[in-house]
N, C-alpha and C positions, 0 to 999 in steps of 0.2 A: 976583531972581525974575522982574521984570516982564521984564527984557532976554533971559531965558531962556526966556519965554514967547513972545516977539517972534520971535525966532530960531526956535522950534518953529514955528509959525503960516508963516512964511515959509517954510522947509522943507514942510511939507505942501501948499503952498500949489506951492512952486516941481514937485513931485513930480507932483502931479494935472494941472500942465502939460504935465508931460513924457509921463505916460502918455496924456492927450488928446491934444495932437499925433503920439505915433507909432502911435495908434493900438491898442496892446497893453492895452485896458481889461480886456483878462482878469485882470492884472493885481490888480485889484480883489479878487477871486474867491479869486486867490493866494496874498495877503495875509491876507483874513479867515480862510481855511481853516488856515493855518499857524502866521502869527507871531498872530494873534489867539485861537491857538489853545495857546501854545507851544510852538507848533516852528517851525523853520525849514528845510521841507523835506517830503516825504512821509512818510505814516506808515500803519501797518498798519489803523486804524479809519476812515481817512479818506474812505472810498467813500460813507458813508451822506452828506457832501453835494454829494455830484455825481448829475444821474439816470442809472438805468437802468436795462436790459430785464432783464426775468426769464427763469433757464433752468430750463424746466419738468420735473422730474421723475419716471419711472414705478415701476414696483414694485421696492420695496423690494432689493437682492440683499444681503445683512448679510456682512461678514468675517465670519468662525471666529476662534475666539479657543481661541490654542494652550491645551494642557493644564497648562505650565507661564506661564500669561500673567501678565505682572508679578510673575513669584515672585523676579526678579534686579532687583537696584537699577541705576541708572548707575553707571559709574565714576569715582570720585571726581574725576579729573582734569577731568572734565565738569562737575560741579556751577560752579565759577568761570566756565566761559567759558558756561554759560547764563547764568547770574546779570550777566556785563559785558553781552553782547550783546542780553539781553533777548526771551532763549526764550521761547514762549507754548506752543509743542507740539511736542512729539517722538515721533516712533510710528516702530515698526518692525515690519515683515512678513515673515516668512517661511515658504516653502512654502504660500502664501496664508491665513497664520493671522496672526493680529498676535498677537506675544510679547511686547511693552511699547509700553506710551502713558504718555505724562504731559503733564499740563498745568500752567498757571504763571497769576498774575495771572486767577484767574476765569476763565479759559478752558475749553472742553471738548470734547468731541468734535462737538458743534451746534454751537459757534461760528466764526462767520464771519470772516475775515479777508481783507485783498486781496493776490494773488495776485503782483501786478507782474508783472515780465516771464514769468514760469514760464507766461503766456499764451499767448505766443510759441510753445510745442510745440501747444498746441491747437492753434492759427491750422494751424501745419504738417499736423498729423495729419486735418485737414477737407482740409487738399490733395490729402492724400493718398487718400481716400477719396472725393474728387472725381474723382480719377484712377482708383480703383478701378469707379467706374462709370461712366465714360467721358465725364461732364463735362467732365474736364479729359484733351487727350490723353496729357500727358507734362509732365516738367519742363522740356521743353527747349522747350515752346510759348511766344512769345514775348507779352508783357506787354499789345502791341498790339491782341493779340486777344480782350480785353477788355473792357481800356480805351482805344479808341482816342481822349479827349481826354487822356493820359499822355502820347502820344509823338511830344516834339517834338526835333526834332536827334539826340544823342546815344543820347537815350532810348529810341531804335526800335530797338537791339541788346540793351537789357534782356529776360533772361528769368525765366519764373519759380525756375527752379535759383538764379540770381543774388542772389536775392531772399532763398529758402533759406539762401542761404550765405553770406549777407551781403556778398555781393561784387559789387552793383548799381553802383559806380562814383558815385552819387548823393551831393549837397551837403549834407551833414548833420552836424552838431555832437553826437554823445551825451554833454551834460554836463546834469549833475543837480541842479547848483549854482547856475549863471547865472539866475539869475530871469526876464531878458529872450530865452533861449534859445529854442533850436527845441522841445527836447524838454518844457520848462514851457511852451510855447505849447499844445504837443500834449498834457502833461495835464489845464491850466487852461482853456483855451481853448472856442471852442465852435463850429470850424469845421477840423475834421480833414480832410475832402476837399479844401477848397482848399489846406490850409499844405501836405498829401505831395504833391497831385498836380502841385504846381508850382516842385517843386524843379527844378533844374536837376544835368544828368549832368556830372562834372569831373573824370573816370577812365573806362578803357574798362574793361565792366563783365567780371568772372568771372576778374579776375586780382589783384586787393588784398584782405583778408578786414578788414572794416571795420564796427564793427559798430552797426548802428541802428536805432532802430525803425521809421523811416518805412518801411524794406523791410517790417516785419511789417502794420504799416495797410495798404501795399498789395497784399498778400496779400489779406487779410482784402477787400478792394473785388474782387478774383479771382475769390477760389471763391466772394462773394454773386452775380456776374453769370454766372458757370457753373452756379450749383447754382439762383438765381430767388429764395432767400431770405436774411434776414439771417443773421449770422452768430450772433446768442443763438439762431434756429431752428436754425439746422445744428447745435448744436455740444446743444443739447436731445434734437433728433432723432436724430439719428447719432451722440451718445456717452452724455450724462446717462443717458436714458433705457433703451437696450441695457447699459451699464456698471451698471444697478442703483442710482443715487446715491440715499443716504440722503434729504438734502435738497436742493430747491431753491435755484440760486446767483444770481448777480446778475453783469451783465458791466456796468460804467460807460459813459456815452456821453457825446458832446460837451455834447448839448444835449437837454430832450424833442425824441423824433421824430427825434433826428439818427443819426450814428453810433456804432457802439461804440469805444470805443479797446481797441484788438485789440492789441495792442503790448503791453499789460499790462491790469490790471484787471477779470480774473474772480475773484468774493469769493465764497470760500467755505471748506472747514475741511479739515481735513489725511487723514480717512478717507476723503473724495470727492475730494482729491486725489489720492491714492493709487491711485484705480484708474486712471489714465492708465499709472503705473509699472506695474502689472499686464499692459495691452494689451500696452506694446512687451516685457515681458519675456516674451511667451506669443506674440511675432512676429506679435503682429494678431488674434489668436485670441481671442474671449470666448463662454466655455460651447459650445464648437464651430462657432461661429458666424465667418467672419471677418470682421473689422471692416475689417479695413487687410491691403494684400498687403503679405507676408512680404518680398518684395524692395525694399517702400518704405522699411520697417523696416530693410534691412539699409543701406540707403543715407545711411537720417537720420542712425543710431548712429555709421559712418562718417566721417572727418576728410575737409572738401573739400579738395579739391587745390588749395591757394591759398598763395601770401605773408601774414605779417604786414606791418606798417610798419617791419618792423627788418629785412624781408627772409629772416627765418627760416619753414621751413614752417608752415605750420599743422595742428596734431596735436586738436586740442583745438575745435575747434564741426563740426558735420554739419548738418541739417536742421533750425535754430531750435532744438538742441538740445546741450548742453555734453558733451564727451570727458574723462575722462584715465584714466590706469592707477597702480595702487597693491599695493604686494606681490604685483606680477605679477596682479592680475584687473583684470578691462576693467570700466571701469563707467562709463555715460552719465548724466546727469541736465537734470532741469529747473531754470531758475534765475533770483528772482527780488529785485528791489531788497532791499536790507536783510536778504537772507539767505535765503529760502523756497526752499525746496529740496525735488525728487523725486527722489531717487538709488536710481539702480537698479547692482544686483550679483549680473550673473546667475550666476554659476559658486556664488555662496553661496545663490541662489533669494529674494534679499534686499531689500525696497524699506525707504528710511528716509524719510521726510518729516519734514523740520525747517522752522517757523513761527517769526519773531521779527521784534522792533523794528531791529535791527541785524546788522552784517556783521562780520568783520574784515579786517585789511590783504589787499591782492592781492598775490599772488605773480608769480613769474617767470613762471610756467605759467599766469598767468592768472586762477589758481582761488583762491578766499577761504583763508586758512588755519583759520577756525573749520568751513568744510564737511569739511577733512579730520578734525577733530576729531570731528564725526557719525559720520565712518563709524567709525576709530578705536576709540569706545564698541560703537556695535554689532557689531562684530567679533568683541571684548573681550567682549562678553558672550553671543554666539551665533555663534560659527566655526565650527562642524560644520556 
């Protein structure tokens, strides 16, 4: 026991070396958050200890709640892979009514949850909308015009489209595992401006589709220095707010007073998600009003014209935003670690928001096989 204790002691001992000399003390942070937590990894409740800004909400705009709402159960083939993956919400909207919701483990329509990467289309759709009002000229304005301390060497052919379509050409690692990684640096850490703005470019950008978040942080540092505010104000101002959101969400930042981490982490619950699916399926349009022109819209939903790494086209991401097609209907969504999903199906007038702990295996195409199972249900239970 004592030799087992000795061993431990030295272990810890040799560890807090290692994270002191390289420097990665976030580390710390890491560790407490996770494994002192039981997990090993992110997880859907974990925002509340990190800080962040609040996104402020205006009057009320309530879904309709169809005639037939919750009168259909799930399909049974559903019940198993919510139960594996660790569903916490499921809602489905149609013809802007929601025809079923449920929730799982105490959850409910006010409950908050993080977002991950399903951020990623916000970040876009405030581009967009910077574009709409002439903050920003176009997609094809270059990155420099900015940020001009971003652009050193390579980096000055970076644009914002590149950025979009994740095809910046930029040194970045997206692994979710590596504890001493990029991407754990960016969500433990507590200096997001220096770790993206000093990557190094090692591809010419707008021809490999590679996908990472540092393009979305650097967005997100874009439309703040085009639009003059942060990005919890923009995304308050110019969506929470005109979109009606029930409640008030939370976007996580590096540090008090720092940044937000734009790349993922707006918490909040699957009916205020939902209205994002709303905008793009009404082509930018809320209550007459346009939020986003209709041609940014067509361009996000849109497959960039890019390479995979296996040299196959790229069919499947647009503007920070996931493609595929199924029984012949087009359907785009948002998509975020461990499964959070906005899936829109326009030709059925269909949004499904799926909330959980977990994902399942990637496919060929890229796309989780438990999201096809979402759609799948709801189909199955409202096709007309």
């Amino acid at each position: 026991m004592k030799k087992t204790l000795k061993y431990l002691l030295i272990f810890i001992v040799l560890l807090n070396l290692i994270i002191i000399i390289s420097g990665k003390t976030w580390l710390y942070k890491a560790i407490s958050i996770t494994y002192f937590k039981g997990y090993t990894s992110s997880y859907i409740e974990d925002f509340s200890y990190f800080p962040s800004n609040q996104i402020d909400k205006g009057t009320h705009q309530p879904w309709l709640e169809a005639k037939d709402y919750n009168k259909k159960n799930i399909p049974d083939f559903l019940k198993p892979i919510n139960e594996k993956y660790g569903t916490i919400a499921y809602l489905i909207i149609q013809n802007d009514s929601i025809k079923h919701e449920q929730y799982w483990e105490g959850y409910s329509p006010d409950t908050m949850s993080n977002s991950f990467s399903m951020a990623k289309t916000f970040v876009s759709t405030l581009i967009g909308i910077a574009i709409k009002e002439g903050k920003i000229q176009s997609v094809n304005q270059s990155v420099c015009n900015f940020i001009p301390e971003f652009c050193k060497s390579k980096k000055n052919k970076i644009t914002i489209e590149h950025l979009l379509t994740m095809s910046s050409g930029l040194d970045w690692n997206e692994n979710y595992f590596n504890p001493l990684g990029q991407t754990a640096e960016a969500y433990y850490g507590s200096n997001l401006r220096k770790l993206v703005l000093n990557i190094d470019a090692i591809e010419e950008p707008g021809e490999i589709f590679k996908y990472h978040s540092s393009c979305t942080q650097i967005l997100a540092f874009i439309v703040e220095a085009a639009m003059g505010k942060t990005i919890s104000e923009l995304l308050s101002d110019k969506l929470w707010i005109p979109l009606g959101a029930r409640n008030l969400a939370l976007w996580n930042v590096d540090a008090e007073g720092g940044d937000e981490k734009a790349f993922c982490c707006i918490n909040s619950n699957a009916r205020d998600f939902a209205r994002l699916g709303k905008l793009y399926m009404n082509f930018g349009s809320w209550n007459n009003i346009q939020i986003l022109d209709t041609s940014y819209i067509k361009q996000a939903i849109a497959p960039a014209k890019l390479k995979d790494r296996k040299g196959q086209d790229n069919i499947n991401y647009g503007y920070q935003i996931w493609i595929t097609n199924k029984y012949d209907l087009d359907i785009f969504y948002a998509r975020g670690h461990w499964g959070q999903y906005v899936i829109c199906i326009p030709e059925k007038n269909m949004i499904i928001v799926r909330l959980g702990r977990k994902y399942g295996k990637i496919l060929e195409d890229n796309h989780h096989d438990d999201f096809y199972s979402y759609i799948d249900a709801a189909l199955e239970m409202y096709s007309n």
